[in-house]
C-alpha positions as CSV (number, residue, x, y, z in Angstrom):
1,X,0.0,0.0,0.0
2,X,2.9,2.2,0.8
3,X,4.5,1.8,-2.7
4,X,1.4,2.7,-4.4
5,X,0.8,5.7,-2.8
6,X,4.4,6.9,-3.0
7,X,4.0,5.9,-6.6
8,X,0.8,7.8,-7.4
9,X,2.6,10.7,-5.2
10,X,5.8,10.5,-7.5
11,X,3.6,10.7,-10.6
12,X,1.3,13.5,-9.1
13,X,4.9,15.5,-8.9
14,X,6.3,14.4,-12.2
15,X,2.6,15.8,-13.5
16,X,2.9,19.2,-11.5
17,X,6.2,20.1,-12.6
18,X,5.5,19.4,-16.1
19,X,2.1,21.7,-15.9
20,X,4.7,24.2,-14.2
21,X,6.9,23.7,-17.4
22,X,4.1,24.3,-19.9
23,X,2.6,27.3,-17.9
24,X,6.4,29.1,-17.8
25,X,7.2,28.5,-21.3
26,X,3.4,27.9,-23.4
27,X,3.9,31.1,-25.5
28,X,6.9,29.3,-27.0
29,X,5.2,25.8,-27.4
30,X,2.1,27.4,-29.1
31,X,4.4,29.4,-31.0
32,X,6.0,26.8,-32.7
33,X,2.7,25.3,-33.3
34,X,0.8,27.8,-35.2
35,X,4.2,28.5,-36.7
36,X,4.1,25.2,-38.3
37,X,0.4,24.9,-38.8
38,X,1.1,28.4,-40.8
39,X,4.1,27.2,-42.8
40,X,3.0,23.8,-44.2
41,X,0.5,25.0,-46.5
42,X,3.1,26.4,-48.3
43,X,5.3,23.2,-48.6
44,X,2.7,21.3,-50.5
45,X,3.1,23.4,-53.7
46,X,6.4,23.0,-53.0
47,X,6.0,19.3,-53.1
48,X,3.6,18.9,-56.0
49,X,6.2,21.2,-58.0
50,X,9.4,18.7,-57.0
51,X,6.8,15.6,-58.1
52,X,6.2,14.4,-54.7
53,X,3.0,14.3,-55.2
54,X,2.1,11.7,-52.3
55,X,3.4,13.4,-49.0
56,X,1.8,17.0,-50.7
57,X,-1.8,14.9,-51.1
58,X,-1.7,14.2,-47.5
59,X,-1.3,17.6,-46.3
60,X,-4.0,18.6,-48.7
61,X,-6.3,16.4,-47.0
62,X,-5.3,16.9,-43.7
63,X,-6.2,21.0,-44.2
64,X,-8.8,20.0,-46.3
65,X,-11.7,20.4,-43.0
66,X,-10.4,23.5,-41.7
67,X,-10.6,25.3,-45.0
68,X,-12.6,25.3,-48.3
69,X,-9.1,25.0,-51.1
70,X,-10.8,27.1,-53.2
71,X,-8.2,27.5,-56.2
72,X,-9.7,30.5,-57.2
73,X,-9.2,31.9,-53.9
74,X,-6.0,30.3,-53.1
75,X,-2.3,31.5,-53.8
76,X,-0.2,29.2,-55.9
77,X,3.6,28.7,-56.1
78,X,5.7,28.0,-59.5
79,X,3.2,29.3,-62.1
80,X,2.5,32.2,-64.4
81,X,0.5,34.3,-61.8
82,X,0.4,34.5,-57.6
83,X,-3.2,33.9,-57.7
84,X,-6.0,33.1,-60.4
85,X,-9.3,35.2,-59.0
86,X,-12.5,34.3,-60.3
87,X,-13.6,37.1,-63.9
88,X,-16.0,38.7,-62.0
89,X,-13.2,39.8,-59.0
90,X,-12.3,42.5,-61.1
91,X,-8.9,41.8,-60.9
92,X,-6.0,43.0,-63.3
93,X,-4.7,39.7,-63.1
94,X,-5.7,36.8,-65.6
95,X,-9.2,35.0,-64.7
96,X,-9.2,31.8,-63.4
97,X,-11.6,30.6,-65.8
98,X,-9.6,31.6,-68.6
99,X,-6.4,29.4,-67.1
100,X,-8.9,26.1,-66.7
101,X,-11.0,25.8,-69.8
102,X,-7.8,24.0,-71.2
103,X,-6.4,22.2,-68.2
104,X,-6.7,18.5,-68.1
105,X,-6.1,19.0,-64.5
106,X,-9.2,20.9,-64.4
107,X,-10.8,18.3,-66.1
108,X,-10.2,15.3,-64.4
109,X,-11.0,17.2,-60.7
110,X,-14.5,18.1,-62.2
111,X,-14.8,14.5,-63.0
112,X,-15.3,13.8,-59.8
113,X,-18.3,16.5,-59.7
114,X,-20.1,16.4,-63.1
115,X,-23.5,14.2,-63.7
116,X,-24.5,14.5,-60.6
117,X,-28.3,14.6,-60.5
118,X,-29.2,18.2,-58.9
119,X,-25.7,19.2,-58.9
120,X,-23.8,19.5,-62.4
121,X,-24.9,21.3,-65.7
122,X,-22.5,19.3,-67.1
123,X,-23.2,15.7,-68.5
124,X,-20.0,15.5,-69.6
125,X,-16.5,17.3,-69.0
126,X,-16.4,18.1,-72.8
127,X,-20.1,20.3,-71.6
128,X,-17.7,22.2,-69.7
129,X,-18.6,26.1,-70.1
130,X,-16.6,28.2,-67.5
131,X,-19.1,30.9,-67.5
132,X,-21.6,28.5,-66.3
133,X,-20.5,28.8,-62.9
134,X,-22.5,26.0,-61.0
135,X,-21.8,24.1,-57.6
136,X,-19.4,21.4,-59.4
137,X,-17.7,23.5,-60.7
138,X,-17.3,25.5,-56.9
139,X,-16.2,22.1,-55.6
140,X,-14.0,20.7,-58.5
141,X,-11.9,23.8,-57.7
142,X,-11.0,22.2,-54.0
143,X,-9.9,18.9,-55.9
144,X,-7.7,21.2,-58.4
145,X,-4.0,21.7,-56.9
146,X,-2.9,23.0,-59.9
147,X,-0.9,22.4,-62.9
148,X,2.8,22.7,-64.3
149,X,1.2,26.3,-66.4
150,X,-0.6,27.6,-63.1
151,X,1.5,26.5,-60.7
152,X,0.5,25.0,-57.3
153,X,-1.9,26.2,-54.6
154,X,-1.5,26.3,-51.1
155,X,-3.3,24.2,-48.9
156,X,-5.3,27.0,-47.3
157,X,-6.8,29.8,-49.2
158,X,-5.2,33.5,-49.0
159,X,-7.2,34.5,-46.3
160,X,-6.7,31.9,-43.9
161,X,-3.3,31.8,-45.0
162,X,-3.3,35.7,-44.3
163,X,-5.1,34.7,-40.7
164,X,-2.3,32.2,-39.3
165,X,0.3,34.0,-40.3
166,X,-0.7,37.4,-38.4
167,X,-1.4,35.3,-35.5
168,X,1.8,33.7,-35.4
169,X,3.1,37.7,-36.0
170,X,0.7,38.8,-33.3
171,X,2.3,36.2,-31.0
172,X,6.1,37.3,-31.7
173,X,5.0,40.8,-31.0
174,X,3.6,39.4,-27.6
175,X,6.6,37.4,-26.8
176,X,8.5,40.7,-26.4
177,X,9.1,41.0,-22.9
178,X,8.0,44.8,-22.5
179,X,4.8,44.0,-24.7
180,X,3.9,41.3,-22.6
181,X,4.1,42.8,-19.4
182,X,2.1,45.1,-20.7
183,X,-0.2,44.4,-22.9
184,X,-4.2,43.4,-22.2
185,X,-6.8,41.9,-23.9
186,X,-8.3,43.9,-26.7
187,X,-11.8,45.0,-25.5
188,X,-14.3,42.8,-27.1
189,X,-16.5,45.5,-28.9
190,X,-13.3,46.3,-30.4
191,X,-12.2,43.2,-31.6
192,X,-15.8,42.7,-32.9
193,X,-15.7,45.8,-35.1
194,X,-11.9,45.6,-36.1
195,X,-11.6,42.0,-36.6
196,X,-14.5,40.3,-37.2
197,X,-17.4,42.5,-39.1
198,X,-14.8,42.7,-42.0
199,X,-13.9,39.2,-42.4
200,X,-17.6,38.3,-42.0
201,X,-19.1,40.3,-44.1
202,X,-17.1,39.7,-46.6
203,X,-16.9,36.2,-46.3
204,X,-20.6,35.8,-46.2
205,X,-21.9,37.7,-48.9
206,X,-19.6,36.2,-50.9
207,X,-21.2,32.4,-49.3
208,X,-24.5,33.3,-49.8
209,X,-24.2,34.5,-53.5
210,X,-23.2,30.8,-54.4
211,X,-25.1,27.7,-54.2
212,X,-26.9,25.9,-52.3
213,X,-28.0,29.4,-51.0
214,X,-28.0,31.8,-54.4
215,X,-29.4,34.6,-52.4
216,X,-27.9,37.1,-55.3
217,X,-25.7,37.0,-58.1
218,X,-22.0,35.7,-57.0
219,X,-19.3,38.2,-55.7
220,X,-15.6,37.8,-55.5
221,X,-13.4,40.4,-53.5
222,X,-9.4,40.9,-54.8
223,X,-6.9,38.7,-53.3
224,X,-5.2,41.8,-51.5
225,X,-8.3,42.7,-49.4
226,X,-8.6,38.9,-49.1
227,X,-5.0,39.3,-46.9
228,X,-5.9,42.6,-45.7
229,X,-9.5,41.0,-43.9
230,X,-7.3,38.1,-42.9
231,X,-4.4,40.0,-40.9
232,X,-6.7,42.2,-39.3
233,X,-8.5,39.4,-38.0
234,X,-5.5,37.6,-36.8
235,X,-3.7,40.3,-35.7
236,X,-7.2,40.9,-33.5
237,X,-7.6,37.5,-32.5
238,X,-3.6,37.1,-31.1
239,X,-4.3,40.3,-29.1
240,X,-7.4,39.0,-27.5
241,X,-6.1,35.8,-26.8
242,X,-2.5,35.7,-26.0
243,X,-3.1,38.0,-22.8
244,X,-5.9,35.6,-21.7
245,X,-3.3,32.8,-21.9
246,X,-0.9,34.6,-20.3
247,X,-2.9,35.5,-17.0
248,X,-4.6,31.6,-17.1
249,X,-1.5,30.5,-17.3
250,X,-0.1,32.9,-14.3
251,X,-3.0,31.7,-12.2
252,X,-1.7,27.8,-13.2
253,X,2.2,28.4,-12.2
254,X,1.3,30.6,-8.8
255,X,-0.8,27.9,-8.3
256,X,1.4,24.6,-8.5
257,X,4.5,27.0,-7.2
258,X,2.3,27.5,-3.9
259,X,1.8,23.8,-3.5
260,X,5.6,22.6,-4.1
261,X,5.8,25.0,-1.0
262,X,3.4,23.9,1.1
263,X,4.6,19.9,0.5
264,X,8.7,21.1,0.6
265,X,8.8,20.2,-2.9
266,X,12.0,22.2,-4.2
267,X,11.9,23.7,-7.4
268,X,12.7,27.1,-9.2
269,X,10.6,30.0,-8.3
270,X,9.4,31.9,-11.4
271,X,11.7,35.2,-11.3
C-alpha cells in the first residue's frame, strides 16, 4: 500500500512540474505550433512542384476540414501568376476561368463532380462552359491543386493563410518581454468591429451568392483585401487571446509554485 501511494505521489509531482513547465514556457510551445500549422500550406506546392505528389496529397487532405481550397481563392507557387481570382473579382490579373477551360487537371477534378443529378450542368466534361459557374464547378476547384502552367496552390486559401500567419506575427510581438508585461486583452467590442465584421461580411456575402443558397448574383473580393481582412483578424484574435493565456497560465504556475511550497517540494521559483 505504501509503494502505491508513494508511486501515485511520485507521478502527481512528475505531473505538477510538467504543468509548471508548460505554464512558464506555453507562448513558445504554441508558437512553434501555429508556426508550423502556418508554414506547411506552403510546402505542398512546394512538393507537387518537386513531383512528390504523395506526402503533398496528405497535407491537402489533412487542411482540407479547416478550410474550403478554393483555387480561385487560393495562392499558388511556380506558375505564371500568384493567384487566379475568379472574372467577376475585377482583378488586373488573368481569370481563373480563362487558365482552366484547357487544363486536363481541371478536367479530371470536375470528374469527380459532373452528372451529378441536382448538382452539375454538365453531362460531360467536354459540356464544360466556364461561365456556367454551377456548384461542381465550386467544388472541383478544391480537388484542383494545380498544374505545371498555373503553378500549385496552397493548402489553405489566402485569407486563412493571411489569418495564421498574423497570429503567429501577433504572438512574436507578444513574446517581447516589454509587450507582454504590458499588454491586455483587446476589449471585445473592439475586436468585434476591427476583426470580425470585415472578415464576416465579406466572407458571407460572398457564401450566400453561391449555391446551395444563391441569395444574389456571385461576388468575389481581390486577393489583396482577401490578406488585408485576414491580418486584421489575426492580428485581432492574437491580441485577445495571447493575454488571456498569459494570466490563465499565471493563475496555473502561482498555483502549482504555492503547492511545491506547502509539500517542501524544491523547485525554481518563477523570477
Amino acid at each position: 500500500m505504501t509503494d502505491k501511494r508513494e508511486t501515485r505521489k511520485s507521478f502527481a509531482v512528475r505531473l505538477n512540474r510538467w504543468v509548471l513547465q508548460l505554464s512558464r514556457h506555453w507562448l513558445r510551445a504554441a508558437l512553434v505550433v501555429i508556426g508550423l500549422y502556418a508554414a506547411l500550406p506552403w510546402v505542398a506546392p512546394v512538393l507537387m512542384a518537386a513531383g512528390v505528389t504523395a506526402p503533398a496529397r496528405v497535407l491537402y487532405f489533412v487542411y482540407g476540414p479547416f478550410c474550403h481550397q478554393f483555387a480561385f481563392r487560393s495562392f499558388f507557387l511556380f506558375g505564371e501568376q500568384s493567384a487566379y481570382p475568379r472574372a467577376i473579382a475585377g482583378s488586373e490579373l488573368a481569370s481563373y476561368e480563362d487558365y482552366i477551360t484547357d487544363s486536363p487537371e481541371f478536367d479530371a477534378a470536375l470528374l469527380n463532380w459532373v452528372g451529378r443529378p441536382g448538382q452539375s450542368r454538365f453531362a460531360t466534361v467536354e459540356d464544360f462552359d466556364p461561365a456556367l459557374w454551377s456548384f461542381d464547378m465550386q467544388f472541383a476547384s478544391k480537388d484542383f491543386f494545380g498544374s505545371s502552367r498555373m503553378g500549385y496552390k496552397t493548402t489553405l486559401c489566402q485569407r486563412d493563410v493571411a489569418i495564421y500567419a498574423a497570429i503567429f506575427l501577433g504572438g512574436l510581438i507578444y513574446s517581447i518581454p516589454f509587450i507582454r508585461r504590458r499588454l491586455r486583452p483587446i476589449p471585445l467590442l473592439l475586436y468585434v468591429f476591427a476583426g470580425v465584421v470585415p472578415i464576416g461580411i465579406d466572407g458571407f456575402s460572398q457564401m450566400l451568392g453561391y449555391p446551395p443558397f444563391s441569395l444574389w448574383e456571385p461576388r468575389e473580393t481581390l486577393p489583396t483585401f482577401r490578406v488585408a481582412t485576414g491580418i486584421m483578424f489575426g492580428l485581432m484574435t492574437a491580441w485577445l487571446v495571447f493575454p488571456y493565456l498569459e494570466l490563465s497560465f499565471r493563475d496555473t504556475r502561482l498555483q502549482v509554485e504555492d503547492k511545491f511550497r506547502r509539500a517542501g517540494i524544491p523547485f525554481t521559483p518563477s523570477v
